[in-house]
MARTIMAR-404110 format. One record per residue (C-alpha): x, y, z; chain; residue number from 0. Coordinates in pm, 1 decimal. Layout:
<atoms>
<px=X; py=Y; pz=Z; kese=A; dose=NUM>
...
</atoms>
This chain:
<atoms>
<px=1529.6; py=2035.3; pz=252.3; kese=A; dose=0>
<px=1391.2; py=1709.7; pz=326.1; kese=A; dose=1>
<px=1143.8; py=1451.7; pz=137.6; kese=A; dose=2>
<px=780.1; py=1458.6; pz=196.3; kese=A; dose=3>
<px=714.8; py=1122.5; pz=293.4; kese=A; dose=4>
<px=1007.5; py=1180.6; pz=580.8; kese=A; dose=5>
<px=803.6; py=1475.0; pz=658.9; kese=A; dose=6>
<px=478.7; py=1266.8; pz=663.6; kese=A; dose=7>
<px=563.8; py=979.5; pz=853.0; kese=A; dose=8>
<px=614.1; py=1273.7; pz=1171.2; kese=A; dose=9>
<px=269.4; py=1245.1; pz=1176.4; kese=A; dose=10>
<px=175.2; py=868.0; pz=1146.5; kese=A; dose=11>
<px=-87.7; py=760.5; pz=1439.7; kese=A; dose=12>
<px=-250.4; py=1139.5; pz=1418.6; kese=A; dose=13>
<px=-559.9; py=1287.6; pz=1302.3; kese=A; dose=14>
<px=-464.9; py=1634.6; pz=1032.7; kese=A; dose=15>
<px=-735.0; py=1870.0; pz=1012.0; kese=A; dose=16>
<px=-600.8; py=2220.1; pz=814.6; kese=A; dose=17>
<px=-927.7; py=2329.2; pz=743.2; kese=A; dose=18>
<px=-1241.1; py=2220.6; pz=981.1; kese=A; dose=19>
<px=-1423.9; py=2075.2; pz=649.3; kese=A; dose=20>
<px=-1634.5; py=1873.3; pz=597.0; kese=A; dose=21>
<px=-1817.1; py=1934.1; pz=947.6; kese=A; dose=22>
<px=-1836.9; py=1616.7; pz=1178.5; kese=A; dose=23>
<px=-1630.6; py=1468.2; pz=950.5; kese=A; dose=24>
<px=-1237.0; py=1695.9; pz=915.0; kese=A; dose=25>
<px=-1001.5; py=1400.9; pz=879.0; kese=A; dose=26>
<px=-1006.0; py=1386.3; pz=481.6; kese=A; dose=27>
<px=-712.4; py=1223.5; pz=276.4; kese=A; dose=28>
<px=-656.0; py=1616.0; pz=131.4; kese=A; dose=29>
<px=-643.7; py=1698.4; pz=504.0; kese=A; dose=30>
<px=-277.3; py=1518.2; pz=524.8; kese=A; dose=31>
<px=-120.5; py=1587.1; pz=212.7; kese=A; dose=32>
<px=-187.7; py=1968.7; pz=203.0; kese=A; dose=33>
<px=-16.3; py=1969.3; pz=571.2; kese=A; dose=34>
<px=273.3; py=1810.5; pz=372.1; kese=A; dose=35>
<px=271.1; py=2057.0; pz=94.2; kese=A; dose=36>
<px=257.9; py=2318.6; pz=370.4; kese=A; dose=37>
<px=586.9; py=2205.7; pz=543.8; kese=A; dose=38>
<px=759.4; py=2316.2; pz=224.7; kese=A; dose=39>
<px=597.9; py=2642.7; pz=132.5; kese=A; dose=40>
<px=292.7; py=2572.3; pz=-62.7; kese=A; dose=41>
<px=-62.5; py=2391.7; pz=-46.2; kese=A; dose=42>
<px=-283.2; py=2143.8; pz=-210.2; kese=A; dose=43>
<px=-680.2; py=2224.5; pz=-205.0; kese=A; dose=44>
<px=-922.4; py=2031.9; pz=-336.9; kese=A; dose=45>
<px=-1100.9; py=1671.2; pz=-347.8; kese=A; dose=46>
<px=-843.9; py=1355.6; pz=-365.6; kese=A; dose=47>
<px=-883.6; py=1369.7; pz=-758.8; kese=A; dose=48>
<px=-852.2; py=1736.8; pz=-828.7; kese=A; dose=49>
<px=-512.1; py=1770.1; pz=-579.6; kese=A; dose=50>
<px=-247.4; py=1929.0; pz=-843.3; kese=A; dose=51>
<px=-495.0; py=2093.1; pz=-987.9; kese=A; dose=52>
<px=-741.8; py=2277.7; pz=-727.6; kese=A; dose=53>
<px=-510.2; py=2555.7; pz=-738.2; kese=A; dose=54>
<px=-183.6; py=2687.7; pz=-873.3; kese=A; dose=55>
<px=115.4; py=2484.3; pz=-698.1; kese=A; dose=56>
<px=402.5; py=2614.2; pz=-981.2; kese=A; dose=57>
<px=574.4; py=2819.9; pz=-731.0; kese=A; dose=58>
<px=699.4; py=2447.5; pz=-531.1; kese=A; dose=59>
<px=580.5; py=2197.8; pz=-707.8; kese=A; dose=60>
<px=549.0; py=2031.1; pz=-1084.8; kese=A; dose=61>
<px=222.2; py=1865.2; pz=-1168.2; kese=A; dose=62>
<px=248.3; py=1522.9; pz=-1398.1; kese=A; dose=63>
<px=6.2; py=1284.5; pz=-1574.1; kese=A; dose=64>
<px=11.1; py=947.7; pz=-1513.5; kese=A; dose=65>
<px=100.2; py=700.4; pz=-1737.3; kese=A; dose=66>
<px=223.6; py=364.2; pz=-1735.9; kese=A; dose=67>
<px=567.2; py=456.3; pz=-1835.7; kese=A; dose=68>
<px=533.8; py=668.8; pz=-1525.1; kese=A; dose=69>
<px=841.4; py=640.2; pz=-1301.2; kese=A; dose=70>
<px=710.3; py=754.1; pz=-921.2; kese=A; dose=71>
<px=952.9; py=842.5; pz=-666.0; kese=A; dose=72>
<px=958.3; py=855.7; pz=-268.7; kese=A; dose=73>
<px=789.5; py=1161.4; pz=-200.3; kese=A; dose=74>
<px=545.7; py=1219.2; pz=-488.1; kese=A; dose=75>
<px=178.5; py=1296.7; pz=-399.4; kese=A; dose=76>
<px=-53.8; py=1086.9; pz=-577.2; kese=A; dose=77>
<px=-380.7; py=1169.9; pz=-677.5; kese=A; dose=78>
<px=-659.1; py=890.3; pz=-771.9; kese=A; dose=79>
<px=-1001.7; py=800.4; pz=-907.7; kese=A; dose=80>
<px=-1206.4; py=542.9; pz=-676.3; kese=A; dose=81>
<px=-1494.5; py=392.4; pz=-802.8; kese=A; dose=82>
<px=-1650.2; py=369.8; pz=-416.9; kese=A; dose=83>
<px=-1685.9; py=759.0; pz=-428.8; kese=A; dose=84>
<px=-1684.8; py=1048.9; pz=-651.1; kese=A; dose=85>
<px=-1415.4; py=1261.4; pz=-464.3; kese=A; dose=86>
<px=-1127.8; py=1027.3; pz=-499.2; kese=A; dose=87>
<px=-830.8; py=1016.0; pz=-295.9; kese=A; dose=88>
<px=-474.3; py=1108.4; pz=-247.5; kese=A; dose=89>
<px=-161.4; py=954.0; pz=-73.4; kese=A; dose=90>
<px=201.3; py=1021.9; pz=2.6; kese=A; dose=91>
<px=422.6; py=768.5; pz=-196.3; kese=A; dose=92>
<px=714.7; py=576.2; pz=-15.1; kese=A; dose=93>
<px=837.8; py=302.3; pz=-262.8; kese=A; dose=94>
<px=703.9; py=-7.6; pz=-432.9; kese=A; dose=95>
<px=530.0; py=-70.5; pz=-725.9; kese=A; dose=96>
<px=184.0; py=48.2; pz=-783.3; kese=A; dose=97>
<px=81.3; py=-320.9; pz=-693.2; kese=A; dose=98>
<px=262.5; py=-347.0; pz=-372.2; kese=A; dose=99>
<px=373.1; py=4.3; pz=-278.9; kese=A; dose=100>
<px=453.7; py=163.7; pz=35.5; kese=A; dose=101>
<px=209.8; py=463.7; pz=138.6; kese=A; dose=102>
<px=123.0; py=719.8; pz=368.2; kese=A; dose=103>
<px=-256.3; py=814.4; pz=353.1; kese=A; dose=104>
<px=-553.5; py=925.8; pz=581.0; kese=A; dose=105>
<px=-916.0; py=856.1; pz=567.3; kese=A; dose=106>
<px=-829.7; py=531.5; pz=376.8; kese=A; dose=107>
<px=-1100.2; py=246.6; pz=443.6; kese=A; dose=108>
<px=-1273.6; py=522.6; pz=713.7; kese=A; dose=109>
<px=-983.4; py=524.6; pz=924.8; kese=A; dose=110>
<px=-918.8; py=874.6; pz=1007.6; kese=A; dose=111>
<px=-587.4; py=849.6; pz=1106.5; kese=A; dose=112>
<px=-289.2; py=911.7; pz=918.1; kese=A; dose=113>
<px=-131.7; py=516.4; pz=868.2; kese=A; dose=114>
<px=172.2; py=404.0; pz=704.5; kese=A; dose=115>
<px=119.1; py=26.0; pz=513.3; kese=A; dose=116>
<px=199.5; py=-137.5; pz=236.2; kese=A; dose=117>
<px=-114.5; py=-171.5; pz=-38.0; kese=A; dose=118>
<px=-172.6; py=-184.2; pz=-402.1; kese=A; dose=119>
<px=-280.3; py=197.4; pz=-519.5; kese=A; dose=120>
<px=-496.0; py=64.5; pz=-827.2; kese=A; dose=121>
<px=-663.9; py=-242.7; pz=-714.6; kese=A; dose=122>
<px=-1069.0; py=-288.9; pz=-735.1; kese=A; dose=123>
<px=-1060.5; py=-36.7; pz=-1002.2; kese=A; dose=124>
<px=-879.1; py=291.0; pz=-876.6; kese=A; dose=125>
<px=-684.7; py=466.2; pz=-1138.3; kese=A; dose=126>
<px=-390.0; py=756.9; pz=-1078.9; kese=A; dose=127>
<px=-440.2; py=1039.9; pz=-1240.8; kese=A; dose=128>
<px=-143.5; py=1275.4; pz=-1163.9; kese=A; dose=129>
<px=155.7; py=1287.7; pz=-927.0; kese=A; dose=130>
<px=224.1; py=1590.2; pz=-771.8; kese=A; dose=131>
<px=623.8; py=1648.6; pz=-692.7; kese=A; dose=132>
<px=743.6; py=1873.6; pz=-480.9; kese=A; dose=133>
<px=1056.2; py=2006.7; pz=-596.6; kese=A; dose=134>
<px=1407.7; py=2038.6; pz=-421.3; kese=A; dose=135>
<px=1315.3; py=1700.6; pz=-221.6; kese=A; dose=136>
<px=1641.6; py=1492.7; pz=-51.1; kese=A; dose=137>
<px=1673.1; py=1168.9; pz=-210.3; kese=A; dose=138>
<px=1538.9; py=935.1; pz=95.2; kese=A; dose=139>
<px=1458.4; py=538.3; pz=117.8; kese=A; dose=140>
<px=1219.2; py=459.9; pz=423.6; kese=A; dose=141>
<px=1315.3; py=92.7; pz=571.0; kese=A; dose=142>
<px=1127.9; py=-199.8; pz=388.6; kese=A; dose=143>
<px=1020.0; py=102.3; pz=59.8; kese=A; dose=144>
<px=1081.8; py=-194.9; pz=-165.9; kese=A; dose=145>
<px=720.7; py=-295.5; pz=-156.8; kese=A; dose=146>
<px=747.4; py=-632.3; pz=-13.2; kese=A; dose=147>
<px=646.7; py=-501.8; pz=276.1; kese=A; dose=148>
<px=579.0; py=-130.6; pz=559.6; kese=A; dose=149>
<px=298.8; py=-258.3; pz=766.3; kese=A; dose=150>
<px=292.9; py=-23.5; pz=1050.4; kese=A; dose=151>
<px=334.6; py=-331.8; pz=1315.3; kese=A; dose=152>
<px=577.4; py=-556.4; pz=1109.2; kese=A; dose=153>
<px=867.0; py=-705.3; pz=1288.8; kese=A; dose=154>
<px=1138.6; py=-517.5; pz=1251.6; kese=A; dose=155>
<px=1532.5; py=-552.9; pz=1327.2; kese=A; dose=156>
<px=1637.5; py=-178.8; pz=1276.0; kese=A; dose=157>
<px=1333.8; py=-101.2; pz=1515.7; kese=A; dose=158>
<px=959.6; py=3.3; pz=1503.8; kese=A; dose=159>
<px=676.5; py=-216.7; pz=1645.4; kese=A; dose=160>
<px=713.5; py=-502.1; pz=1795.5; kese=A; dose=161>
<px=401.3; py=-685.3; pz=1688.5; kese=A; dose=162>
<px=338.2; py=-1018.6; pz=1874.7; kese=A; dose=163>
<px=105.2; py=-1274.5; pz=1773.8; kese=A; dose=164>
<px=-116.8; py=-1444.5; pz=2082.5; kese=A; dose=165>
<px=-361.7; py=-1713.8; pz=2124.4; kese=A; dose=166>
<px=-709.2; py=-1690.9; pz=2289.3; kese=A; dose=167>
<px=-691.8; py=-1959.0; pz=2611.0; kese=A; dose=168>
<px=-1056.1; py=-1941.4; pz=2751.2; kese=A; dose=169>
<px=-1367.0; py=-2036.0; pz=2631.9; kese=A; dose=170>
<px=-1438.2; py=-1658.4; pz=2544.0; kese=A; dose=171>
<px=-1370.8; py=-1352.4; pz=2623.4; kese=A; dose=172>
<px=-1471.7; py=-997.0; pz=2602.5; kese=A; dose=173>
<px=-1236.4; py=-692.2; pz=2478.3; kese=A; dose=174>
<px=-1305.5; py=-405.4; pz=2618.8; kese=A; dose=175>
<px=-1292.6; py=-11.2; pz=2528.7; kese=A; dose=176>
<px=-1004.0; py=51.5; pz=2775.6; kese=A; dose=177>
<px=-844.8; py=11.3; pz=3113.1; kese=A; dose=178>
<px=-1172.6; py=103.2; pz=3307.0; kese=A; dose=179>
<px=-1388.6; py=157.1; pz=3051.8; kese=A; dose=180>
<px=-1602.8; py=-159.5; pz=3030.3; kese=A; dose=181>
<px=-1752.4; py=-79.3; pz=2708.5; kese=A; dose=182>
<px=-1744.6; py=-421.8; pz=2526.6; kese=A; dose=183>
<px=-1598.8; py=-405.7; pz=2157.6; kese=A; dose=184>
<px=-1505.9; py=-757.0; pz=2066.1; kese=A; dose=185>
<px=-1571.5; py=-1123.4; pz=2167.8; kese=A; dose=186>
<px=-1345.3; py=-1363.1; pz=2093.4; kese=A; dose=187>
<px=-1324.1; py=-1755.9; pz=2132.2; kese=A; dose=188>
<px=-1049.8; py=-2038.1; pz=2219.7; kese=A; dose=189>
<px=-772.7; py=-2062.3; pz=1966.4; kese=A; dose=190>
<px=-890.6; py=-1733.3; pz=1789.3; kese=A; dose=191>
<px=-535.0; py=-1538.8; pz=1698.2; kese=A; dose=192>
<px=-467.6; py=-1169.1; pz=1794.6; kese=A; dose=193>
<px=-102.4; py=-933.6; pz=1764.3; kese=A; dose=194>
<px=-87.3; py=-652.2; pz=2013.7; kese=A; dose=195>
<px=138.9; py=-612.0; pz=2345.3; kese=A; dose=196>
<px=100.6; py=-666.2; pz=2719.1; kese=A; dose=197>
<px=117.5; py=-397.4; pz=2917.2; kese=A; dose=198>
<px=57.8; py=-495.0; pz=3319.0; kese=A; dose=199>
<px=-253.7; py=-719.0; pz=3348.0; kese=A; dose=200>
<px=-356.9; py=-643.6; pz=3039.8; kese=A; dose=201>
<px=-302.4; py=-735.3; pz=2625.2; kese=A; dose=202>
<px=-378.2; py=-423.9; pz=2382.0; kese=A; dose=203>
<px=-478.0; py=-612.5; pz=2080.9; kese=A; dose=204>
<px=-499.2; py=-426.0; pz=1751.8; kese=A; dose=205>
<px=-803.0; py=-411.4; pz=1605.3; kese=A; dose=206>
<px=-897.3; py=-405.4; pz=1212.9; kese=A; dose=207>
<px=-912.1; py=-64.6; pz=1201.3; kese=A; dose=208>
<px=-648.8; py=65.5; pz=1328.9; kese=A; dose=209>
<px=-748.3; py=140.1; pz=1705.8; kese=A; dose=210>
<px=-706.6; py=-125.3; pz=1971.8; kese=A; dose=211>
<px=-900.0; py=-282.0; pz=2264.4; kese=A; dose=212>
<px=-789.0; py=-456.0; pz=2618.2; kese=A; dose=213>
<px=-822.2; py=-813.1; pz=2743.4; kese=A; dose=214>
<px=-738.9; py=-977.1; pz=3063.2; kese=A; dose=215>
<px=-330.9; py=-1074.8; pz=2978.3; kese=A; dose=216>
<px=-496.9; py=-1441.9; pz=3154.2; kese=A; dose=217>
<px=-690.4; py=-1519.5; pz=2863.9; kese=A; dose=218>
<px=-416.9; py=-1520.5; pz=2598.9; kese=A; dose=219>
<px=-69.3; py=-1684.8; pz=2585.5; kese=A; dose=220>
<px=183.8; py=-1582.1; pz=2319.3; kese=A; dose=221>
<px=287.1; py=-1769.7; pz=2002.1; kese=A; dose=222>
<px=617.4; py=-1729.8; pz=2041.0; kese=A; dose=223>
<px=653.4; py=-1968.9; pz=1714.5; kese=A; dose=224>
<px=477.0; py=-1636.9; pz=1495.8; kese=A; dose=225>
<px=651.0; py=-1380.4; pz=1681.3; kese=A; dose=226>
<px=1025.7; py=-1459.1; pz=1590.0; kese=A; dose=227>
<px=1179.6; py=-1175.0; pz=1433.9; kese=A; dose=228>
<px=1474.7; py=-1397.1; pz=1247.9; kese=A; dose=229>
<px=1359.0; py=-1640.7; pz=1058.5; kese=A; dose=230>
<px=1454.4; py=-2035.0; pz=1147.1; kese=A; dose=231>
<px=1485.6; py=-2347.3; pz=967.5; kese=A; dose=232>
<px=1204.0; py=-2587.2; pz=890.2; kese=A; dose=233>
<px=924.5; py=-2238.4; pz=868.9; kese=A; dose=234>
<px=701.8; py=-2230.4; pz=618.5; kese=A; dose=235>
<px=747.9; py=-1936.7; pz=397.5; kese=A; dose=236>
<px=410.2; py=-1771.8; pz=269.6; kese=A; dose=237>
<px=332.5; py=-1464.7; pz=46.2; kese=A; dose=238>
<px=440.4; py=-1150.5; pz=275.8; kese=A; dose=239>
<px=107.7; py=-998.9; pz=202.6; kese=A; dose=240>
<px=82.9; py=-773.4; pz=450.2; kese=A; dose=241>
<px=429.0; py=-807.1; pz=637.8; kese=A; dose=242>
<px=417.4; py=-1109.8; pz=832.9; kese=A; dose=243>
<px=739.0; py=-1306.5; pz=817.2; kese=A; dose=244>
<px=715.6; py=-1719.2; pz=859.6; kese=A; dose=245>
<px=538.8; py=-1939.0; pz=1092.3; kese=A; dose=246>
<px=551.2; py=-2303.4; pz=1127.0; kese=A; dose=247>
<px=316.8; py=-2587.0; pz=1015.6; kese=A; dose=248>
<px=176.2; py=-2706.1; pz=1354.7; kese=A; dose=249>
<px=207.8; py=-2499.2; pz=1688.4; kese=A; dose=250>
<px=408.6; py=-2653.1; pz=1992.3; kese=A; dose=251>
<px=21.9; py=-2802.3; pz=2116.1; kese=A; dose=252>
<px=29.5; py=-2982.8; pz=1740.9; kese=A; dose=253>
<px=-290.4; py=-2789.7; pz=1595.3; kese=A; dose=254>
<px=-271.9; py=-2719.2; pz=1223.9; kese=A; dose=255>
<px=-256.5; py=-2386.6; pz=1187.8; kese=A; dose=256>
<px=-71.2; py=-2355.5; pz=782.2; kese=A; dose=257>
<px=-423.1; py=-2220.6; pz=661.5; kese=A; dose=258>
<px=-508.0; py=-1975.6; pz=953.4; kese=A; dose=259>
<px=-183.6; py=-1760.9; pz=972.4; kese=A; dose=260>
<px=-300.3; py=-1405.6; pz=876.7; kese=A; dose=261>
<px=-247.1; py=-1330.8; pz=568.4; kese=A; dose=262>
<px=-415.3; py=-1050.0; pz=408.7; kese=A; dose=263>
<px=-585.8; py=-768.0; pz=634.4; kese=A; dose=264>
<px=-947.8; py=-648.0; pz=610.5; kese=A; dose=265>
<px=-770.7; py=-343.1; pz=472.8; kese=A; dose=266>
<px=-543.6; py=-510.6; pz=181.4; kese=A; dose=267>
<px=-897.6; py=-791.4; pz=113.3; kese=A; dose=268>
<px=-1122.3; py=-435.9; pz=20.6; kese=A; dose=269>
<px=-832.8; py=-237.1; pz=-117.3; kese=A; dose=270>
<px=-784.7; py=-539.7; pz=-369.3; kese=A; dose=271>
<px=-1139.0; py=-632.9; pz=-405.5; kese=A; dose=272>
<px=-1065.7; py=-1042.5; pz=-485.7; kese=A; dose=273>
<px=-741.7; py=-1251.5; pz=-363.7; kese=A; dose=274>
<px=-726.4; py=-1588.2; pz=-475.2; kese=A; dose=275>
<px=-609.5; py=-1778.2; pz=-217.5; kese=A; dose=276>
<px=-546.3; py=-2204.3; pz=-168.2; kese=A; dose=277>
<px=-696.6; py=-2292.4; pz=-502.3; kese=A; dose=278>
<px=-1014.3; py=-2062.3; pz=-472.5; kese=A; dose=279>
<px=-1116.8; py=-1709.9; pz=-553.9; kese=A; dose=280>
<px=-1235.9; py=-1476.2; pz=-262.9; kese=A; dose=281>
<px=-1475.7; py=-1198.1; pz=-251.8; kese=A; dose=282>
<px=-1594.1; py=-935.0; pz=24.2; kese=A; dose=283>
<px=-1997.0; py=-852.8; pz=63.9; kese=A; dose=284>
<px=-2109.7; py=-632.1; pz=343.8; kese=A; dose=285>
<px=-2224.4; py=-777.4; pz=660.7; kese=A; dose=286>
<px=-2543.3; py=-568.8; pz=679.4; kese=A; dose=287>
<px=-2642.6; py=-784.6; pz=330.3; kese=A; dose=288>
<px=-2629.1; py=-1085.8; pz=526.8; kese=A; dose=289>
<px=-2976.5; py=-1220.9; pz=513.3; kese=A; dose=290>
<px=-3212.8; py=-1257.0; pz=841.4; kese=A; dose=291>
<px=-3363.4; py=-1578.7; pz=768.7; kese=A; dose=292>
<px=-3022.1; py=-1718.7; pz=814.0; kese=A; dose=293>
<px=-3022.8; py=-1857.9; pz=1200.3; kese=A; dose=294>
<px=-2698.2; py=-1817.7; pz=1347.9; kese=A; dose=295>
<px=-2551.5; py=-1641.1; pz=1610.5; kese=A; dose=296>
<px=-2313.2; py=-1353.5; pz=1453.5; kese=A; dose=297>
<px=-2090.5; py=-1063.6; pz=1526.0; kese=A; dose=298>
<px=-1808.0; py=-892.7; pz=1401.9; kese=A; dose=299>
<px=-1463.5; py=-995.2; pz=1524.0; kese=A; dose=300>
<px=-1194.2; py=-777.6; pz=1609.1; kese=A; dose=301>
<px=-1064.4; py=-775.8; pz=1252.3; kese=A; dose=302>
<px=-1411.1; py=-654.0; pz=1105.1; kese=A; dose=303>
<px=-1522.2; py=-1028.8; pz=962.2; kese=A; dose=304>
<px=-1866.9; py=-1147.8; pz=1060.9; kese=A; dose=305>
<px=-1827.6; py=-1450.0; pz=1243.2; kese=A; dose=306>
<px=-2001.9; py=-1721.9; pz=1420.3; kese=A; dose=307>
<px=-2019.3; py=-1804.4; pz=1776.7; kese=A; dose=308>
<px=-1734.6; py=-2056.2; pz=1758.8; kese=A; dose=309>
<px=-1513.2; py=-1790.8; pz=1590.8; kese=A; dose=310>
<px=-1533.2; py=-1880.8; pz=1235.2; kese=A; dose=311>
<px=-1549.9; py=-1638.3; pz=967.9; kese=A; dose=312>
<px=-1921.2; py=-1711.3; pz=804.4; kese=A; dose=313>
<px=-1908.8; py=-1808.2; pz=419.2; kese=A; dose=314>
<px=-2129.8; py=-1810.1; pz=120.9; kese=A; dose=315>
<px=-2013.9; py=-2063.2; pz=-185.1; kese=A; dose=316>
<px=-2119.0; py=-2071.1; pz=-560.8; kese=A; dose=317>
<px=-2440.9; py=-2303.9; pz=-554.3; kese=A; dose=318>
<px=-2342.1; py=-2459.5; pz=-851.3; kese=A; dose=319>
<px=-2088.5; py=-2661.2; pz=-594.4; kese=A; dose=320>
<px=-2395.9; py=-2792.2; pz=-428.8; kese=A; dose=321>
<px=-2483.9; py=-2837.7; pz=-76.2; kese=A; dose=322>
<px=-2188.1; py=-2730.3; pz=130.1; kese=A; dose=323>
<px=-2327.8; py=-2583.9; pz=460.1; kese=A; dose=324>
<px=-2137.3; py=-2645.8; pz=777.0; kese=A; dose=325>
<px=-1819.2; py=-2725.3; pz=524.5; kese=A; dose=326>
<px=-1539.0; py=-2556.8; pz=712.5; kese=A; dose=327>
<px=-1262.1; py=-2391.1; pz=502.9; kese=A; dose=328>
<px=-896.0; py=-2236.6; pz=584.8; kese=A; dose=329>
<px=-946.7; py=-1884.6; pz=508.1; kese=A; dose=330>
<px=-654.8; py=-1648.3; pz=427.6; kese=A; dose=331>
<px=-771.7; py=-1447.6; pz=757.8; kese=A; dose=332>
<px=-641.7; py=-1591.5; pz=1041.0; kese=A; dose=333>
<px=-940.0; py=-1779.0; pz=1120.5; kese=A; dose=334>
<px=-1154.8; py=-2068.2; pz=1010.9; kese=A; dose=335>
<px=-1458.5; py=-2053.3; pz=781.1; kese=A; dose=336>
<px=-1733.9; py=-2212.6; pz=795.6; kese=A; dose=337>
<px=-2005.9; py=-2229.3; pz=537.3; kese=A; dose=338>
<px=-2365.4; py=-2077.0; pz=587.8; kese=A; dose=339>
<px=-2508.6; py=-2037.9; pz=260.9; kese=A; dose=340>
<px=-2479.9; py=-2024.1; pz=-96.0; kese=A; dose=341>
<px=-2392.0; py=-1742.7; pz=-377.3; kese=A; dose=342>
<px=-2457.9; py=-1710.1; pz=-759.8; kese=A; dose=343>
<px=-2098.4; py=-1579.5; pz=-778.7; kese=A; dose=344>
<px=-1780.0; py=-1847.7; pz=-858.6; kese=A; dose=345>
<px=-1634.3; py=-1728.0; pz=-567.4; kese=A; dose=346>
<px=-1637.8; py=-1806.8; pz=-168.6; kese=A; dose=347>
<px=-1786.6; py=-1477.0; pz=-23.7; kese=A; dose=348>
<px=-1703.9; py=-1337.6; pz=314.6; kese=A; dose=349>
<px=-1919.0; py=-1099.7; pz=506.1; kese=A; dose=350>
<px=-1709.9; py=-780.7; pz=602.2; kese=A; dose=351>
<px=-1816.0; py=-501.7; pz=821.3; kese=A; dose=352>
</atoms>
């Protein structure tokens, strides 16, 4: 017998549907785990909360509260409470502390694929309720189940994908749907960073949700400087938030870039709710709350931030700092900041989509 995150990372980059429901919408979080439990004999029915106890699963597997003194182990099915909806959610466990642990999920953040990352299971208020173990499992450690890091794309010596960082060269450009489909998704500007891979005349840049889009391979050059596998004297070394290994202070052209490296993903900013983040506290609104009488011409880059026409990520700051519009700010995003308007929070605000 084998261990059921083995048997779910088979399926990593597909959609699971074992049941057709809800209509329009089959690619649930229960969708992928009860696949799982299926592989070894049994099922798991129900929403994300109820999964260990929707039905009877004593004939494969043993059902167990959570506690703190809880002590998970690669392969047990987690079930949680999420405050953003009444259903909850479930996820195959690979390693890592709750904080920082290494998961297999589906329909997490809307993306209905199944995805394999690194994330914290109880940040912005989730709770576990009960782990569900399948019994007779194989002891099994993925690669990198530590839970410093098992971002899908990380750099990897023992293999995996090769995720290469590149630099925007033109003025701006459009991504587009595909390889003759003209369908524009993206804009980006000069300087703006991307990862993704070339592949003929073309870059396949991942997007923040998981798919990707195409761009001309003549608007981009590579940073080969933040696309090093080993790591080399004289690199900074920053928080491994979401896999990324070192990059350098300046680029070979000499522009600053220690306060635009990616750091945390659109995924990993929502999953935790607030990061704090070169002496200042950072919070998430919703783009669609960003007000009209605000002139400025916006869209959503390819990483789901609302941004400017010059490519920064727009800002709100507490108004008790005063009048800060037009400030610009590293962000822990990748890009630049720049300030729009002001917030009766104590934090910077960013406008997600």
């Amino acid at each position: 017998m084998t261990n059921a995150y083995q048997v779910a990372q088979r399926v990593v980059g597909q959609s699971i549907d074992v049941d057709g429901f809800p209509p329009g919408q089959p690619y649930q979080c229960v969708d992928l785990v009860n696949w799982v439990a299926q592989q070894f004999g049994g099922s798991l029915l129900g929403n994300g909360n109820q999964i260990g106890i929707g039905n009877d699963v004593s004939s494969f597997a043993d059902v167990i509260p959570y506690s703190n003194e809880s002590q998970l182990k690669v392969g047990d099915i987690i079930s949680t409470n999420e405050p953003s909806t009444p259903y909850g959610h479930t996820l195959v466990y690979g390693g890592g502390g709750v904080n920082n642990a290494r998961v297999i999920e589906q329909n997490f953040n809307g993306i209905t694929h199944v995805i394999e990352h690194t994330r914290t299971i109880t940040g912005y208020g989730a709770t576990i309720l009960r782990i569900v173990r399948i019994r007779g499992q194989d002891n099994y450690t993925p690669d990198g189940s530590s839970g410093t890091s098992a971002d899908a794309g990380k750099p990897n010596k023992s293999g995996g994908v090769q995720r290469t960082f590149y630099e925007i060269v033109v003025d701006k450009v459009e991504g587009i749907k595909g390889n003759g489909d003209n369908t524009v998704l993206d804009t980006f500007y000069k300087c703006n960073k991307i990862t993704g891979k070339i592949d003929g005349e073309w870059l396949i840049y991942d997007k923040y949700n998981g798919t990707v889009g195409y761009l001309p391979k003549s608007a981009v050059k590579e940073k080969t400087e933040y696309s090093k596998q080993d790591k080399e004297p004289g690199k900074k070394e920053v928080e491994k938030a979401n896999g990324y290994d070192t990059f350098p202070d300046k680029t070979d052209d000499g522009l600053d870039q220690s306060g635009t490296q990616p750091i945390y993903t659109l995924a990993q900013f929502i999953s935790l709710g607030r990061i704090n983040y070169s002496g200042y506290e950072w919070t998430y609104s919703s783009g669609s709350n960003f007000p009209a009488s605000v002139n400025v011409n916006k869209s959503y880059n390819a990483y789901g931030f609302l941004s400017d026409s010059d490519g920064n990520i727009i800002l709100s700051v507490p108004s008790s700092w005063g009048d800060m519009k037009g400030r610009i700010y590293n962000t822990p995003f990748g890009f630049k900041g720049k300030v729009y308007l002001t917030n009766e929070k104590t934090s910077i605000d960013v406008y997600v989509r």
